[in-house]
Structures are given as structure tokens and as C-alpha cells.
C-alpha positions, -999 to +999 in steps of 0.1 A: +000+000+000+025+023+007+049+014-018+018+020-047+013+059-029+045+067-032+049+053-066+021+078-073+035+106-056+070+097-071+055+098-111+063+058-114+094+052-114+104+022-097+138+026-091+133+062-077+109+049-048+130+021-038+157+047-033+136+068-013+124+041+009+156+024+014+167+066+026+137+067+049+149+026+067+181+041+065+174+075+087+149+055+111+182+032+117+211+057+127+190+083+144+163+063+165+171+022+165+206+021+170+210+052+199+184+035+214+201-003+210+237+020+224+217+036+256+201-004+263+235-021+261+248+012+285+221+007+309+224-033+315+262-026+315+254-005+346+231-025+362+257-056+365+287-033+381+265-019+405+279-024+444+277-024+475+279+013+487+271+026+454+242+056+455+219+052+429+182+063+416+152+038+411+129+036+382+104+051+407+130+080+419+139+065+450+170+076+462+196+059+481+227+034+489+230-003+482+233-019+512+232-058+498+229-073+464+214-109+464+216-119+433+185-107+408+175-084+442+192-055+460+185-034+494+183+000+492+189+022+524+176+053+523+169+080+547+167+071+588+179+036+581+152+026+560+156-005+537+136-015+509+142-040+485+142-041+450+150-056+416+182-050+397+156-042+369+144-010+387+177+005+386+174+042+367+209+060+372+237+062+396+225+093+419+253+116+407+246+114+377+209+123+382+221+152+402+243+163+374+208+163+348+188+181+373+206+214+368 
């Protein structure tokens, strides 16, 4: 369906369109697939070398320290002692960092 609108809007020429579409996969590719393949590899990079002591920021914006990582699970302590565990999966940032983006 597509490919007959554009041949209409391109005059018919076969060649010409497949061009154009092949541009258009192209553009899709290097400016919104693959930064967001680069910033999915960074963030599970991240997520394995976190540590014990390391302050970081939940999914949810929770702020606070590991205290223990057991295995797929980690405690975080936040203010007053508190602890709360989570999943390595709701790991958002390390805490500097989203101090550094909120000014």
C-alpha cells in the first residue's frame, strides 16, 4: 500500500521509490534504533557493576545506597535507616549522575 502511494506521488518510477524508501529505513536506523540499542547495552552494562555502597536512583526516583545485592534483588537504604528491596531491573541512574541532569 505504501509502496503503490509513493509510486504515485514519485511519477512511477520504480527505481526512484526504492531509493527513497531504502533513505527513509536508512534515517529510522542511525537516528532512533541504534542510539536507542547503544543507551540499552549502557544501561544493562550498569546495572551488572553496580555495588555495594554505590548511591543510585530507582525507576520510581527513589533515592539511596545499596546496602546488599542478592543476586537478581538489592536493598536499598535510604533515609533514617530505612531499607527496601528491590529488583536490579528498577535501577534508573547512579545518583550523581541524576544530580548532574537536574541542573
Amino acid at each position: 500500500m505504501i509502496y503503490t502511494i509513493l509510486l504515485q506521488a514519485q511519477g512511477g518510477s520504480g527505481w526512484t521509490s526504492m531509493v527513497f524508501m531504502l533513505a527513509i529505513v536508512a534515517v529510522f536506523y542511525f537516528f532512533m534504533i541504534r542510539p536507542q540499542q547503544k543507551k540499552a547495552k549502557d544501561q544493562k552494562k550498569f546495572v551488572e557493576e553496580v555495588s555495594k555502597g554505590d548511591y543510585i536512583v530507582t525507576i520510581g526516583g527513589m533515592h539511596g545506597r545499596v546496602a546488599e545485592i542478592e543476586g537478581d534483588t538489592f536493598v536499598l537504604e535510604v533515609e533514617k535507616g530505612g531499607r527496601i528491596k528491590f529488583s536490579k531491573s528498577s535501577i534508573s541512574m547512579e545518583s550523581t549522575r541524576a544530580l548532574a541532569n537536574k541542573k
